[in-house]
Steps between C-alpha positions, in 0.01 A plus 500: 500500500423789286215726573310771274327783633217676364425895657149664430555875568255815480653785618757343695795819461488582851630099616589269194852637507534355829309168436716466164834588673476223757443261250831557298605497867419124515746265669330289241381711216186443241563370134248747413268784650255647291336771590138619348431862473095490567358846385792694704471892435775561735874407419477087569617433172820712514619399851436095343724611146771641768536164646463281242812731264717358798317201590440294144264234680273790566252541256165708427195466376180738424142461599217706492183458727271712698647721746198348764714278731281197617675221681588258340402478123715807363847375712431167355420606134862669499648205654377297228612717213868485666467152553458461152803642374737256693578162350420150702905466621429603837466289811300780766250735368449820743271778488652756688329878599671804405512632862735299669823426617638149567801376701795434257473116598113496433576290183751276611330406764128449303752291299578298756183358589399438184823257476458405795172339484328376104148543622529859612339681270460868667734702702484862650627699779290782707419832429566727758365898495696818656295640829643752671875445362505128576398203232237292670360218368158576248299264668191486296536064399584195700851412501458248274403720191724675239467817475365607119767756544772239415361149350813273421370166300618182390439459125330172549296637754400818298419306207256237681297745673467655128718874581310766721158597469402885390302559780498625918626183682722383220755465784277325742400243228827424402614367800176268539528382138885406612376334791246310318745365273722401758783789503612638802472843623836628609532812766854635614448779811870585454440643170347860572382658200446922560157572334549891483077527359261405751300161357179684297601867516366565155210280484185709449198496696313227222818223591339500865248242375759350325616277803177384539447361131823349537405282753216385298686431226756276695190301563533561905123498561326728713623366847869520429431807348316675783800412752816549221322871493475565797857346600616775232287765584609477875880471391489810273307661775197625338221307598247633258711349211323155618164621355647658109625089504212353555308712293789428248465129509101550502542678170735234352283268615171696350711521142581167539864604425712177365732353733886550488493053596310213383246370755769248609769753562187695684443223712867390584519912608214506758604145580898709549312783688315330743815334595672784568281669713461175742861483520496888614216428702645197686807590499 
């Protein structure tokens, strides 16, 4: 199967040579990797043009945006405008960070379950974080979520839950939407993927409310979102952060912000939800 990769980058010098070098590295390497410069004022663009002289499946493209990095929206923008610079001959779509670096099988074996099964439709690995000189796991989702570090999609899959949305929780609605449409979402905890930027180091203070507008626009409801922020405020270990999301979602709610899902997709995802949480709760 061959897979295309699309990069967004701002100010990336100090890790995309790393990120870059393990793909070439590939035990099963990319037809294409492109990699979008967004607004980068330090030497991004160079370190990319370095590779790609070597590496011809390499390319890059130019964007410019705000410097103002709010989850979700900006990374997503540049994905798209990479994304649309790659023809439809590809058979896995994957959004990949600029700040990591993947075992040189992390593609063959994302591969594999694709072949291995027609109705997965998402695979990932796990992103682990450097404390103290060892990689430990960066346990911030269930075990069952991709990471939006490093999104590998089916085309079919990609195309029926209509790309990925500009917004924060773009990769929490992706995975519903593939579950809704009857995909499966594939986890591997042999593959460990080293994030080398802590998740939301350069979100500003404004993205705090960010989380909690997300959940309103997933259509979770106030209930589900009440306990998925304090689940997340309790795992990132600052329990104030509960409060800027549920005066996020309030505001969303107050603006009467569109939804990222139809009312049936909103249903089918609190119908998901609740699920969930009995199974944790009964387990």
């Amino acid at each position: 199967m061959k897979y295309y990769v699309v990069i967004p980058a701002h100010n990336e010098e100090a890790f995309i040579s790393l990120t870059l070098q393990s793909l070439i590295s590939q035990t099963h390497v990319p037809a294409k990797v492109v990699v979008v410069n967004d607004n980068s004022t330090d030497k991004t663009a160079e370190i990319v043009l370095a590779f790609a002289k070597d590496n011809p499946f390499i390319s890059l493209v130019e964007k410019k945006s705000s410097t103002v990095h709010l989850p979700g929206s900006k990374v997503i923008q540049a994905f798209q405008k990479g994304f649309e610079t790659l023809d439809d001959n590809y058979d896995i779509i994957v959004k990949l960070d600029a700040d990591l670096i993947l075992p040189d099988n992390y593609f063959e074996t994302i591969v594999q379950h694709f072949e291995q099964n027609p109705t997965t439709g998402m695979a990932g690995g796990f992103a682990y974080i450097e404390k103290n000189g060892n990689w430990v796991l960066e346990n911030l989702t269930d075990r069952d979520h991709i990471r939006g570090a490093f999104k590998a999609y089916r085309k079919a899959c990609f195309k029926q839950m209509g790309g990925l949305k500009p917004a924060m929780g773009w990769d929490t609605v992706d995975e519903l939407l593939s579950k809704f449409y009857g995909w499966k979402v594939v986890t591997d905890a042999s593959l460990i993927v080293k994030h080398l930027k802590p998740t939301g180091a350069n979100y500003n203070k404004t993205a705090r409310y960010k989380q909690g507008e997300a959940f309103y626009t997933l259509g979770y409801g106030f209930i589900i979102t009440a306990i998925a922020s304090a689940k997340l405020s309790f795992m990132k270990k600052k329990p104030l952060l509960f409060f800027d999301y549920i005066q996020g979602f309030m505001k969303a709610k107050a603006a009467k912000i569109p939804l990222l899902v139809t009312e049936t997709q909103a249903k089918f995802i609190r119908e998901y939800r609740i699920e969930k949480m009995k199974e944790k709760l009964f387990k």
